[in-house]
Backbone as ProteinMPNN parsed JSONL, in Angstrom:
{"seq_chain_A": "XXXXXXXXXXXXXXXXXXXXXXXXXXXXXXXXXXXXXXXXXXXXXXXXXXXXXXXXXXXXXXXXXXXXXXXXXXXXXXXXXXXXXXXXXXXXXXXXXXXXXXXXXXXXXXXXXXXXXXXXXXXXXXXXXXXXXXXXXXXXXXXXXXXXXXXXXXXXXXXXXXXXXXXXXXXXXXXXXXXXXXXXXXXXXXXXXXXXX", "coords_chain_A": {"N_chain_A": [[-11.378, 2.726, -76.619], [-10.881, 2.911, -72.941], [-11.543, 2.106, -70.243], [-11.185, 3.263, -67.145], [-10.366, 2.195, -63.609], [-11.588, 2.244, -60.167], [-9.957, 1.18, -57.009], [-10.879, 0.342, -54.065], [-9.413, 0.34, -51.157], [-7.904, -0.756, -47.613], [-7.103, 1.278, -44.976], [-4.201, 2.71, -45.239], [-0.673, 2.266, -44.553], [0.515, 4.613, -43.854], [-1.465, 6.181, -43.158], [-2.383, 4.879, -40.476], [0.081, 5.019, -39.056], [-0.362, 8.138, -38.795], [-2.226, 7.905, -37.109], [-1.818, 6.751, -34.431], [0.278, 8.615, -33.973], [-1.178, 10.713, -33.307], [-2.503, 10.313, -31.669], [-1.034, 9.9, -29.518], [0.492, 11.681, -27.733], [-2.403, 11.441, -25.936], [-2.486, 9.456, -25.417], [-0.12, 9.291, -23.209], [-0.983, 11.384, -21.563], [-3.279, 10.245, -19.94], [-1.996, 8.365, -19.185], [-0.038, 9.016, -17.577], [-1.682, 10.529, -15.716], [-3.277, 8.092, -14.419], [-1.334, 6.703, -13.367], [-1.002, 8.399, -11.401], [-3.138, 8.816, -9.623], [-3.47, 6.154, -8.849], [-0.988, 5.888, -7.259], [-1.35, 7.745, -5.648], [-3.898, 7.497, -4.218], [-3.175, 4.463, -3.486], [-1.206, 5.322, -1.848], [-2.914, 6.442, 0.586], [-4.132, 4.862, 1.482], [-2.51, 2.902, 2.676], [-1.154, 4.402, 4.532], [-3.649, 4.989, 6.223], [-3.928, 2.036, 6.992], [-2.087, 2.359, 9.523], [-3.552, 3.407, 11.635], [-5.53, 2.157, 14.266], [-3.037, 2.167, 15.196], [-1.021, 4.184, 16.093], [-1.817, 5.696, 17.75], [-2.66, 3.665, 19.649], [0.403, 2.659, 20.317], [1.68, 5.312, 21.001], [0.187, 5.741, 23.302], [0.792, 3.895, 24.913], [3.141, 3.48, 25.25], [3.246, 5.908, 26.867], [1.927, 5.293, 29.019], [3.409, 3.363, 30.419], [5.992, 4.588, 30.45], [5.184, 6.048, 33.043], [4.683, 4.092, 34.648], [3.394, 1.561, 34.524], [2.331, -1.518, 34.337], [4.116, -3.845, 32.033], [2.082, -5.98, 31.282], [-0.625, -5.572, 32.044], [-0.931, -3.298, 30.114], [-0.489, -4.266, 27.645], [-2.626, -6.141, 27.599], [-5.344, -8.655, 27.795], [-6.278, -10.498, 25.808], [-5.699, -12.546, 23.273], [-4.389, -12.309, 19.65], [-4.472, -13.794, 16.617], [-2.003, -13.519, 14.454], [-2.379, -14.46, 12.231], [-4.791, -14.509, 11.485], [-6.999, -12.611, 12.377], [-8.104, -9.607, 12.185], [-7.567, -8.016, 14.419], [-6.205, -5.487, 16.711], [-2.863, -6.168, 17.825], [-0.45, -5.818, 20.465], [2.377, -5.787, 21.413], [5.581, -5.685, 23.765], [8.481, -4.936, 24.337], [11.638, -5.094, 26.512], [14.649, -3.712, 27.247], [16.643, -5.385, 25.752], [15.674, -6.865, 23.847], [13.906, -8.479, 24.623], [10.439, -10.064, 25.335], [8.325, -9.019, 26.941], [5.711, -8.968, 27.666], [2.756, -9.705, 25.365], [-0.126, -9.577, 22.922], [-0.201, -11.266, 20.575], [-0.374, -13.256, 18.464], [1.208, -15.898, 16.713], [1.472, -19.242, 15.193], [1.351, -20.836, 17.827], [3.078, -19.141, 19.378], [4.482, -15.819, 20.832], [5.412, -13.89, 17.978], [8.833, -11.952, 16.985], [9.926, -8.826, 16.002], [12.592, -7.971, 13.559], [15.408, -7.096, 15.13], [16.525, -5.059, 14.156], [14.203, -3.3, 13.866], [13.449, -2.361, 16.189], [15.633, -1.372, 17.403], [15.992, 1.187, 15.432], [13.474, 1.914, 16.399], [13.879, 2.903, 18.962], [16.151, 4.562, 18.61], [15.25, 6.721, 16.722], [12.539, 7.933, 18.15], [10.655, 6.597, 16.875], [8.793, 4.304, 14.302], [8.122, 2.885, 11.634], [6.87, 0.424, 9.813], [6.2, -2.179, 7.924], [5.738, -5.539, 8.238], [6.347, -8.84, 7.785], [6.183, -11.71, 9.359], [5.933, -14.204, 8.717], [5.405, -15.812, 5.391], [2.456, -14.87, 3.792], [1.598, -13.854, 5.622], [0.85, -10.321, 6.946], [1.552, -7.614, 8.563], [1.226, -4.051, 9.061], [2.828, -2.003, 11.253], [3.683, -0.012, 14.336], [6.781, 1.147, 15.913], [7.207, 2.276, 19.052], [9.705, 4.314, 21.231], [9.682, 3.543, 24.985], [9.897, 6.482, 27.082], [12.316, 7.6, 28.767], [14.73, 5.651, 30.265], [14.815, 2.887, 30.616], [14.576, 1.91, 27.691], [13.097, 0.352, 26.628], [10.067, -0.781, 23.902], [7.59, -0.754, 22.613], [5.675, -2.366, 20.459], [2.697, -2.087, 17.577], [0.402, -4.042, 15.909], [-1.468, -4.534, 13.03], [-2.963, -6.467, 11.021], [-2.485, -6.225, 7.733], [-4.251, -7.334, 5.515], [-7.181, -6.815, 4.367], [-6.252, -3.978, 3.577], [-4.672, -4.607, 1.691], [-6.572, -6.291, 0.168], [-7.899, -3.706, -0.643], [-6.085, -2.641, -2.308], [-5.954, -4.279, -3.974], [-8.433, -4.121, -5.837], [-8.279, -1.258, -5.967], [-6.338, -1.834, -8.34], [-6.811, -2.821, -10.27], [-9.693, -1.263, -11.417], [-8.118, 1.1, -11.836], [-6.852, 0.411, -14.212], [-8.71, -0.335, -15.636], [-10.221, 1.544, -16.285], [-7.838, 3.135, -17.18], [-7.177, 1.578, -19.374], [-9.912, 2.397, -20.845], [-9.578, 4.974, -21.469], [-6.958, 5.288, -23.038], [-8.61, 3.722, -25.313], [-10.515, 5.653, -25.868], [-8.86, 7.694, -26.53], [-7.378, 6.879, -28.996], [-10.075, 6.516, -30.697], [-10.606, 9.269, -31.015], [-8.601, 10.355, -32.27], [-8.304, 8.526, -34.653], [-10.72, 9.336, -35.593], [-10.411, 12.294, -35.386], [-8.008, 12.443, -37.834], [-9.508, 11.002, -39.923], [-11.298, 12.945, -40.67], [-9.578, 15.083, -41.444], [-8.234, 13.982, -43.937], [-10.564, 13.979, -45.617]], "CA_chain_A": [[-11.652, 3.529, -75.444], [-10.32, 2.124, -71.954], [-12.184, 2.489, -68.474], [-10.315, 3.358, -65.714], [-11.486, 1.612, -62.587], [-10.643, 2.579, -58.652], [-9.954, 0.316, -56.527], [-10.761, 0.669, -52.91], [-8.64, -0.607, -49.973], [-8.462, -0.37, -46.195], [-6.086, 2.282, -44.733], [-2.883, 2.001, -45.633], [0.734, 2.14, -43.302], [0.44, 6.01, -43.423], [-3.073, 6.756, -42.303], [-2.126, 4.128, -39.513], [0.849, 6.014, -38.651], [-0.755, 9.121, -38.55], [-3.359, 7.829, -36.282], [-0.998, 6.607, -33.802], [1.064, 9.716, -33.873], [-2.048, 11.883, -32.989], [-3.318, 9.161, -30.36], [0.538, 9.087, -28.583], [-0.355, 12.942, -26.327], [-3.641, 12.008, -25.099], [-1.882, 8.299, -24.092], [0.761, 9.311, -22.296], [-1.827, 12.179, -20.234], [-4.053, 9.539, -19.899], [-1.166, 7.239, -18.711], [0.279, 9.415, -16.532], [-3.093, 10.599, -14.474], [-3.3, 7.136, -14.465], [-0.096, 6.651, -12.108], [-1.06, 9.573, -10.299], [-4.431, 8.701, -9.233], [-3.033, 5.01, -8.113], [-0.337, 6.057, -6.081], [-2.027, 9.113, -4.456], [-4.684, 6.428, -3.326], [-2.468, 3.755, -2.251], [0.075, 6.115, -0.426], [-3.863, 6.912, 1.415], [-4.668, 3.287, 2.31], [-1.344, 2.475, 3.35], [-1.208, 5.457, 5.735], [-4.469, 4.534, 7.192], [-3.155, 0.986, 7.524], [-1.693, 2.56, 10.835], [-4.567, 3.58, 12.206], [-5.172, 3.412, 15.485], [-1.958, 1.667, 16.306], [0.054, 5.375, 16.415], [-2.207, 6.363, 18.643], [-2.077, 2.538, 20.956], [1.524, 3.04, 20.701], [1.504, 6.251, 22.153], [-1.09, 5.725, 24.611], [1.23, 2.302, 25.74], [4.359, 4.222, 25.854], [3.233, 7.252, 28.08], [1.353, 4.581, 30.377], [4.476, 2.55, 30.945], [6.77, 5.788, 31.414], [4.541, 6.244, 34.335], [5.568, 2.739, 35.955], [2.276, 1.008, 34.64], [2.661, -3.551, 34.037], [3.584, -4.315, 30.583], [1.253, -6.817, 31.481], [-1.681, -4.398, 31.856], [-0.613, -2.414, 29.145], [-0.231, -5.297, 26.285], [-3.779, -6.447, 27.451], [-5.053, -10.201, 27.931], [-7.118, -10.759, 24.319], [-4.531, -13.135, 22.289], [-4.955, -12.122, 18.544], [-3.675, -14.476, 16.243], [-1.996, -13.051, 13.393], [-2.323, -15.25, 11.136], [-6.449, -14.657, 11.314], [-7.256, -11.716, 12.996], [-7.73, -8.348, 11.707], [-7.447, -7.198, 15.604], [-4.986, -4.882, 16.658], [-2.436, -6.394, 18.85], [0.719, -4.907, 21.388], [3.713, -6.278, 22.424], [6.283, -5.033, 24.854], [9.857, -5.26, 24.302], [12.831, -4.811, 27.157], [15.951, -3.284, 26.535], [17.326, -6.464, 25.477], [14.553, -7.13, 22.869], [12.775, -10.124, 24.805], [9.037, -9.915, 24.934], [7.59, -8.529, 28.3], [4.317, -9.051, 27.235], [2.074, -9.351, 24.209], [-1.171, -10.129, 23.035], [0.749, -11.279, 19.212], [0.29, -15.054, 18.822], [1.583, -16.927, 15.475], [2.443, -20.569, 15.604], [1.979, -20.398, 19.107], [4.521, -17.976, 20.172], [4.93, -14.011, 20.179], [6.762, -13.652, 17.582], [9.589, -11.082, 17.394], [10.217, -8.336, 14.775], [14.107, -7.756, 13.46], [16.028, -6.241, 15.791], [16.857, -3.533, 13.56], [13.07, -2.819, 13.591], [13.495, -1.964, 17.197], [16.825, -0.359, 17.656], [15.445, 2.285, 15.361], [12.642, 2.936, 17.287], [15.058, 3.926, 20.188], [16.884, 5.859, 18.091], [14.347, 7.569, 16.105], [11.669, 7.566, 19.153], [9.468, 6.069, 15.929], [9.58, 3.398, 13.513], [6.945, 2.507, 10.895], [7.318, -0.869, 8.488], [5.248, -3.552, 7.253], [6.348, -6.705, 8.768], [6.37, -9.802, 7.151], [6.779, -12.964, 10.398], [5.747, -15.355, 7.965], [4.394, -15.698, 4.477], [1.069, -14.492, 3.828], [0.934, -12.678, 7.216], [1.601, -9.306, 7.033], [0.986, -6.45, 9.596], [1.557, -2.624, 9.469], [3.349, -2.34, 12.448], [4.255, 1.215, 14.508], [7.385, 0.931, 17.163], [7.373, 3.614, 19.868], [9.944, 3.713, 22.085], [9.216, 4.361, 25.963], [10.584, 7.669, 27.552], [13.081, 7.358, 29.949], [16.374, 5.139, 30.491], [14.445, 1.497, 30.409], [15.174, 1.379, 26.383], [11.926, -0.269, 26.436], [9.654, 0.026, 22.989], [5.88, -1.094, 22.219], [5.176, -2.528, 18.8], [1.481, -2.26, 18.117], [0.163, -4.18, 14.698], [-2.79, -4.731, 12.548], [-3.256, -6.706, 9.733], [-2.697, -5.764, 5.97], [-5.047, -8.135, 4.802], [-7.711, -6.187, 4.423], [-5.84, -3.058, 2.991], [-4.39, -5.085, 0.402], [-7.471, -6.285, -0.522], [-8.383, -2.399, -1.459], [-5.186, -2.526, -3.378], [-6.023, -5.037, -5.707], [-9.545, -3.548, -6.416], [-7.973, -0.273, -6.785], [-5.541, -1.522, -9.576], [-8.271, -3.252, -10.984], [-10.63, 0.12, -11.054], [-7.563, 1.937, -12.448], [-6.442, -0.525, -15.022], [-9.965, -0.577, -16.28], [-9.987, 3.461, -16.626], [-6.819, 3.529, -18.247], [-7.461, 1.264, -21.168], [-10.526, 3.006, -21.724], [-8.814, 6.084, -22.026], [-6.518, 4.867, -24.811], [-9.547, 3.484, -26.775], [-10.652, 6.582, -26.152], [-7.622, 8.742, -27.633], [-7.785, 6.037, -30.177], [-11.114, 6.433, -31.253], [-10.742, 10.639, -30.911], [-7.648, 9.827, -33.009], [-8.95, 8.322, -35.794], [-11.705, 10.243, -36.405], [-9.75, 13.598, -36.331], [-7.282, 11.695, -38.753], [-10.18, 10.866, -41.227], [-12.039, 14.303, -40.612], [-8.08, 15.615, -42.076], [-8.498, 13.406, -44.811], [-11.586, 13.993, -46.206]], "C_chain_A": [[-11.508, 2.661, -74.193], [-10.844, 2.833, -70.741], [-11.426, 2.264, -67.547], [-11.108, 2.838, -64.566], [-10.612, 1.891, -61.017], [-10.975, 1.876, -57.691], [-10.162, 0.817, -54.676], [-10.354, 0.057, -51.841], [-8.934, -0.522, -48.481], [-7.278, 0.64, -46.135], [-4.642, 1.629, -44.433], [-1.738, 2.727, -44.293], [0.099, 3.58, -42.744], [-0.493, 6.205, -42.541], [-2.694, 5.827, -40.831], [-1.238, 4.951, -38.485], [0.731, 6.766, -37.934], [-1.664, 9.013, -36.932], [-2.524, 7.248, -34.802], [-0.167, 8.032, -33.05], [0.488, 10.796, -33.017], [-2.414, 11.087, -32.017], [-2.18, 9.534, -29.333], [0.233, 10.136, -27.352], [-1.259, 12.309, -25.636], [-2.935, 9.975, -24.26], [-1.449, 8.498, -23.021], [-0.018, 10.315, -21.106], [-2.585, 11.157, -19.186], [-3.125, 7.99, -18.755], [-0.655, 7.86, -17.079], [-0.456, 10.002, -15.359], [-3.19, 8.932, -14.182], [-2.211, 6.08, -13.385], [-0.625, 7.564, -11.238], [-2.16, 9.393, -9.434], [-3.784, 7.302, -8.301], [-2.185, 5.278, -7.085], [-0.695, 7.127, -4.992], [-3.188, 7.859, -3.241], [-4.364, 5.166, -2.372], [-1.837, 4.135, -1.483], [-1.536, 6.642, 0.772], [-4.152, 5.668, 2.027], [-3.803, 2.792, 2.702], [-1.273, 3.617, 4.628], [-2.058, 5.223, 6.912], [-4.402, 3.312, 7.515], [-2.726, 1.175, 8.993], [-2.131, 3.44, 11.963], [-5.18, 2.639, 13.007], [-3.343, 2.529, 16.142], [-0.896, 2.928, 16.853], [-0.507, 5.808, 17.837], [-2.133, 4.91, 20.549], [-0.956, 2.79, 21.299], [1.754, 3.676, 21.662], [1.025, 6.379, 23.491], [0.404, 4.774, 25.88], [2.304, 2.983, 26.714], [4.436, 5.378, 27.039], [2.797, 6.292, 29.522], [3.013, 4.096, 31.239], [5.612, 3.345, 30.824], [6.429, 6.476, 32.381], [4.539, 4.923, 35.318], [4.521, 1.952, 35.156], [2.743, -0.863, 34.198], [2.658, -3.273, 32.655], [2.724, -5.128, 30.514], [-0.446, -6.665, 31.022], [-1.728, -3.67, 30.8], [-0.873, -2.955, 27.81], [-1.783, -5.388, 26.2], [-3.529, -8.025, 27.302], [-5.254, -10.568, 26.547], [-6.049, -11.33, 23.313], [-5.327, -12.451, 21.391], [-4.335, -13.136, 18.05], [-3.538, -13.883, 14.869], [-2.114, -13.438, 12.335], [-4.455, -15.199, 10.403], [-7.413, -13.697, 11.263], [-6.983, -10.641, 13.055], [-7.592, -7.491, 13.26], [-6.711, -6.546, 15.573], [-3.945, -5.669, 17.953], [-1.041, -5.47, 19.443], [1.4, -6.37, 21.712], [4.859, -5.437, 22.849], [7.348, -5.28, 24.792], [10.437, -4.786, 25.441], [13.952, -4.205, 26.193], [17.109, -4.246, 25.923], [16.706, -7.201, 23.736], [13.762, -8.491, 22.85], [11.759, -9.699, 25.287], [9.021, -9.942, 26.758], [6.447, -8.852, 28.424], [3.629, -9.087, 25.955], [0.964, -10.758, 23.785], [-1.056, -10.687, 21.27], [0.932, -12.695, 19.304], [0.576, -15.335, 16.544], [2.208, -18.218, 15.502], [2.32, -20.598, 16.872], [2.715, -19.937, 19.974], [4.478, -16.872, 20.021], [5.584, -13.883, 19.405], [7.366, -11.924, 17.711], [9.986, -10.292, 15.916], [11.892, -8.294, 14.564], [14.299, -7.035, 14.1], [16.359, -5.324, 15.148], [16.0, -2.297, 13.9], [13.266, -1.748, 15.196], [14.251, -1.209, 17.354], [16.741, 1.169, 16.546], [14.317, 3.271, 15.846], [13.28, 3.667, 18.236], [16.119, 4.838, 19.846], [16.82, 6.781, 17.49], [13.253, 7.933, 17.072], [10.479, 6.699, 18.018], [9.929, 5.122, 15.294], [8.363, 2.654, 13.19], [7.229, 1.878, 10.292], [5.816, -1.581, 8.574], [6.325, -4.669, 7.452], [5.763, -8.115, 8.524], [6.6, -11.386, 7.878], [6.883, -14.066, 9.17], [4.93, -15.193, 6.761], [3.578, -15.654, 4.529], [0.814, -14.271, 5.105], [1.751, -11.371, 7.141], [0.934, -8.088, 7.904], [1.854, -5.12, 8.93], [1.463, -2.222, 10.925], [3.838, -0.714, 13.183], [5.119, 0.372, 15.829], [7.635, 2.099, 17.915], [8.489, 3.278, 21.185], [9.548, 4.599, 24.042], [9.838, 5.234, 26.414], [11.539, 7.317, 28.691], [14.274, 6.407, 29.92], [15.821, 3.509, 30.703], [14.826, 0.536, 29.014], [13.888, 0.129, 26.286], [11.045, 0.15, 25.087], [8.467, -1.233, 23.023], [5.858, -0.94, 20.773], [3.666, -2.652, 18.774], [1.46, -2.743, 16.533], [-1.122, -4.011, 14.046], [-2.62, -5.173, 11.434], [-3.589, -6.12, 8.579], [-3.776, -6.422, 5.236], [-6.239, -7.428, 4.178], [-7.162, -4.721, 3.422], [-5.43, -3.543, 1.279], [-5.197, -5.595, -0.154], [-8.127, -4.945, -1.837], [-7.345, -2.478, -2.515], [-5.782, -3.26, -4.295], [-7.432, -4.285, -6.165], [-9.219, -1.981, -7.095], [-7.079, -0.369, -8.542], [-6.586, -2.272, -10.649], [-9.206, -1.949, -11.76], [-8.992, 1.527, -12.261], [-7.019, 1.658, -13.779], [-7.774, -0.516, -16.437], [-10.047, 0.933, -16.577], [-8.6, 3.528, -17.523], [-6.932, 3.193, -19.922], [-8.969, 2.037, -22.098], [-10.262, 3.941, -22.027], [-8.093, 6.004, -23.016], [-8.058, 4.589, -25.529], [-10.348, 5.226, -26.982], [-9.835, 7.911, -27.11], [-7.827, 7.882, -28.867], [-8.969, 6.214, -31.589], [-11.171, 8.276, -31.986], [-9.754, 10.865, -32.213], [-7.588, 9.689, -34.281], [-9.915, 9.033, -36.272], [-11.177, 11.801, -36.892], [-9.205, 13.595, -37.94], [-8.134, 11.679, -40.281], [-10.733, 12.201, -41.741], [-10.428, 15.149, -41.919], [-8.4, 15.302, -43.788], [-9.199, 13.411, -45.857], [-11.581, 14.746, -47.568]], "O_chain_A": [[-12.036, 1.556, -74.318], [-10.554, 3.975, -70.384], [-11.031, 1.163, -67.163], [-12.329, 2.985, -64.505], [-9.404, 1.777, -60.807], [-12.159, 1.803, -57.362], [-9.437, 1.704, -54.226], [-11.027, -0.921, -51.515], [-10.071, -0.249, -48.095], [-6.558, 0.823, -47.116], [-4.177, 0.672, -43.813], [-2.05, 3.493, -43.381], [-0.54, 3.764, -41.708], [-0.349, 6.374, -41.33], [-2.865, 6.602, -39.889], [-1.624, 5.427, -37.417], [1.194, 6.765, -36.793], [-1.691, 9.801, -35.987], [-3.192, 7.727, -33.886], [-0.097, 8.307, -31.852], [1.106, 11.561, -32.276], [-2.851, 11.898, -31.2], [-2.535, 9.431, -28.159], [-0.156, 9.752, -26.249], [-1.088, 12.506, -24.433], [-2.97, 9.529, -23.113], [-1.965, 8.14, -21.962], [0.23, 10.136, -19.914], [-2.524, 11.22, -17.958], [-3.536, 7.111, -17.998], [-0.808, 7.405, -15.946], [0.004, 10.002, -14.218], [-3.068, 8.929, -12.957], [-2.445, 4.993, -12.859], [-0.583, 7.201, -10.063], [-2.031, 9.937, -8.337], [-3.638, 7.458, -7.089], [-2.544, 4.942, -5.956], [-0.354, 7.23, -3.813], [-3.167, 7.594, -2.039], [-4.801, 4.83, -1.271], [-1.695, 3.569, -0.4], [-1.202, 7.221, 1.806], [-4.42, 5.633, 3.228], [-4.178, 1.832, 3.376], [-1.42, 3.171, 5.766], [-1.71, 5.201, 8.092], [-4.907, 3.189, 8.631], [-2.955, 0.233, 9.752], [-1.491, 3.994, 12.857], [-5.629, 1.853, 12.173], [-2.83, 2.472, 17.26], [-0.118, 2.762, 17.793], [0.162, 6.17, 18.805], [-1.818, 5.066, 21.729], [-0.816, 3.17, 22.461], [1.981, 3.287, 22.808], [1.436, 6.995, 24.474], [0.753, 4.974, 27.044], [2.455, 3.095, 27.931], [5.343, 5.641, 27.829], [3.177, 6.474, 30.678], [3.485, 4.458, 32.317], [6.575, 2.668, 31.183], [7.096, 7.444, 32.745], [4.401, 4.912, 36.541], [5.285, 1.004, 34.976], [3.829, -0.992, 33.631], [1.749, -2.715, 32.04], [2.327, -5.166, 29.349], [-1.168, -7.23, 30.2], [-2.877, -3.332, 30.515], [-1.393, -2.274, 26.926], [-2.38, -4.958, 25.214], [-2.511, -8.636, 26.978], [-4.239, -11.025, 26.021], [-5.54, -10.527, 22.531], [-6.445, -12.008, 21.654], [-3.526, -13.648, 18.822], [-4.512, -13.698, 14.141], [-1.939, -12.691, 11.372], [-5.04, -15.634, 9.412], [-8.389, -13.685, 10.513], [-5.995, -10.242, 13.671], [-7.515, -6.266, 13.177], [-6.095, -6.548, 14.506], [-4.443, -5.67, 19.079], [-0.681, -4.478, 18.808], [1.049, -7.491, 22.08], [5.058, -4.415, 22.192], [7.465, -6.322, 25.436], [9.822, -3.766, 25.752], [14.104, -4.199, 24.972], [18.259, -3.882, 25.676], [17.3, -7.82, 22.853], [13.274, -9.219, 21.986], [11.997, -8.657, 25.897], [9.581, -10.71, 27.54], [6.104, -9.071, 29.585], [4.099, -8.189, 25.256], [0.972, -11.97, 24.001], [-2.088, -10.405, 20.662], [1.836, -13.312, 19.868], [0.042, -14.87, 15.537], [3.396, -18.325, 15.809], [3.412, -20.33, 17.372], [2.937, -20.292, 21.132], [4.412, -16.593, 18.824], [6.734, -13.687, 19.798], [6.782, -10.973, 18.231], [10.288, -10.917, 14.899], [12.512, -8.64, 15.57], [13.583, -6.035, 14.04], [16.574, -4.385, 15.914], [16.306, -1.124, 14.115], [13.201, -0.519, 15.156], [13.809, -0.07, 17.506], [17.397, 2.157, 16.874], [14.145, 4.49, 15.822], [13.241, 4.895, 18.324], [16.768, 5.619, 20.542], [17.683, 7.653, 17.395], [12.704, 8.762, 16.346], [9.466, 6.219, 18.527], [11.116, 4.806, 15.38], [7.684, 1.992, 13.976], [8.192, 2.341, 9.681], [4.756, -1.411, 9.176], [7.458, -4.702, 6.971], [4.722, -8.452, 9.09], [7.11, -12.261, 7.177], [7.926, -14.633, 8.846], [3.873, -14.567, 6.845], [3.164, -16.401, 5.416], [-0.274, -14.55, 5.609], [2.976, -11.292, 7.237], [-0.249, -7.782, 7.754], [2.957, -5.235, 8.396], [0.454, -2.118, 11.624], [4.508, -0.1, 12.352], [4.67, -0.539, 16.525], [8.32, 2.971, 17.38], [8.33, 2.343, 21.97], [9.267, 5.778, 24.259], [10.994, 4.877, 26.188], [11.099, 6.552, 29.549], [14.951, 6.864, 28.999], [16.776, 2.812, 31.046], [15.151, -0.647, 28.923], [14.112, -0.966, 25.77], [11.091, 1.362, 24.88], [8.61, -2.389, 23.421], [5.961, 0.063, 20.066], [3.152, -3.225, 19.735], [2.223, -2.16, 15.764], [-1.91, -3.254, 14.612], [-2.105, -4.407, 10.62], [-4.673, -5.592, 8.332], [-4.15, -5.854, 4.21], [-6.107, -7.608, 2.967], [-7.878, -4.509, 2.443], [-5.733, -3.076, 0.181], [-4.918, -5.61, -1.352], [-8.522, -4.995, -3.002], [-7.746, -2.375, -3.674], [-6.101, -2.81, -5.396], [-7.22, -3.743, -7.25], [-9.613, -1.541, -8.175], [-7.084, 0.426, -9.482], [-6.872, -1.932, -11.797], [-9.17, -2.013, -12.989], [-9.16, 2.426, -13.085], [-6.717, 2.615, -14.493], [-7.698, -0.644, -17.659], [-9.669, 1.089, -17.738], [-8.609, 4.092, -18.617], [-6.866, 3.815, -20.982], [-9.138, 2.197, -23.307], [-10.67, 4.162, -23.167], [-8.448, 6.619, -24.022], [-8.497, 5.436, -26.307], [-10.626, 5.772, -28.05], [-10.192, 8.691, -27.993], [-8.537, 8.348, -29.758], [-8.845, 6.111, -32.809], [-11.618, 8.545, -33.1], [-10.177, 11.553, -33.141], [-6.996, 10.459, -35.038], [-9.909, 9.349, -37.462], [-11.305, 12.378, -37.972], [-9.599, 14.263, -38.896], [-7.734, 12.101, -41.366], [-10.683, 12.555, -42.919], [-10.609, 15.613, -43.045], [-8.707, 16.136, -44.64], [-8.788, 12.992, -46.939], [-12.608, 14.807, -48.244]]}, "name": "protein", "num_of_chains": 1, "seq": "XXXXXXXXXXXXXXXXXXXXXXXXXXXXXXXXXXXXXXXXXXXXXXXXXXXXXXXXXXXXXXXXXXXXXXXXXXXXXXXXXXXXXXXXXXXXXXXXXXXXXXXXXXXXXXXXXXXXXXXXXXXXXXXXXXXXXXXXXXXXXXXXXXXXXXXXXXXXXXXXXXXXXXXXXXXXXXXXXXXXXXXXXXXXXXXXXXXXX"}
């Protein structure tokens, strides 16, 4: 007489498989809210990035299509961009040499690409992120002034700060995502075994 004996293992390829297979939906939902949530939020903190300079801009440009000093207009208060989450102005001519501005780096105003400019005057607008020098970066609006001067007002403000939120947000979303897989994972497997039973 011969005793049969049953051997017990861990879960084999299949059950693995399976569990995978049934996990892969609630990933990819999970993945893709997961994009959606990040970029909805950064396309919001990048936006407000140019806050209040649309509105300095504006302000600069209507002053100084009323005759007013780029001088007056720029303001005395150096910022230095390299430090200083201030907002600063500078004043371009129709030539694209600095009239005024309260925009120090290295000791000098610096100057955005002329491209940056010649679309403001040809768009009356012109929104970028401007890069003078490594690790300085501003969100920058160019307005140009009304009238036949071909004059345009860049107003900036430091990213520093914004991009800070960025990294915490991908942080914050990064950390939600993977628990969402372990979550499908976990939801996953147990259906899987519940099947099984």
């Amino acid at each position: 007489m011969s005793i049969a004996t049953e051997t017990r293992s861990g879960p084999g390829p299949q059950f693995v498989i399976a569990i995978i297979v049934r996990a892969l939906p609630a990933w990819a939902v999970a993945t893709v809210l997961a994009l959606l949530v990040y970029a909805t939020v950064q396309q919001a903190h990048r936006s407000m990035a140019n806050d209040p300079q649309i509105q300095v801009a504006e302000d600069a440009t209507r002053a100084l299509g009323h005759g007013a000093d780029p001088r007056t207009v720029a303001g005395a208060s150096a910022v230095d961009l390299a430090a200083s989450l201030a907002v600063w102005t500078t004043v371009f001519d129709a030539e694209n040499h600095v009239l005024a501005s309260t925009a120090v780096l290295d000791g000098r105003s610096p100057t955005p690409p002329s491209g940056v400019l010649e679309t403001a005057r040809r768009e009356r607008e012109n929104r970028v992120s401007w890069e003078p020098r490594s690790g300085v970066r501003s969100a920058t609006v160019s307005v140009a002034v009304p009238g036949g001067s071909r004059m345009v007002v860049t107003v900036g403000r430091s990213l520093r700060e914004i991009e800070a939120r960025e990294q915490r947000l991908e942080l914050i979303v990064a950390a939600a995502w993977l628990a969402s897989l372990l979550a499908g994972l976990m939801a996953a497997t147990l259906g899987e075994w519940l099947v099984r039973r």
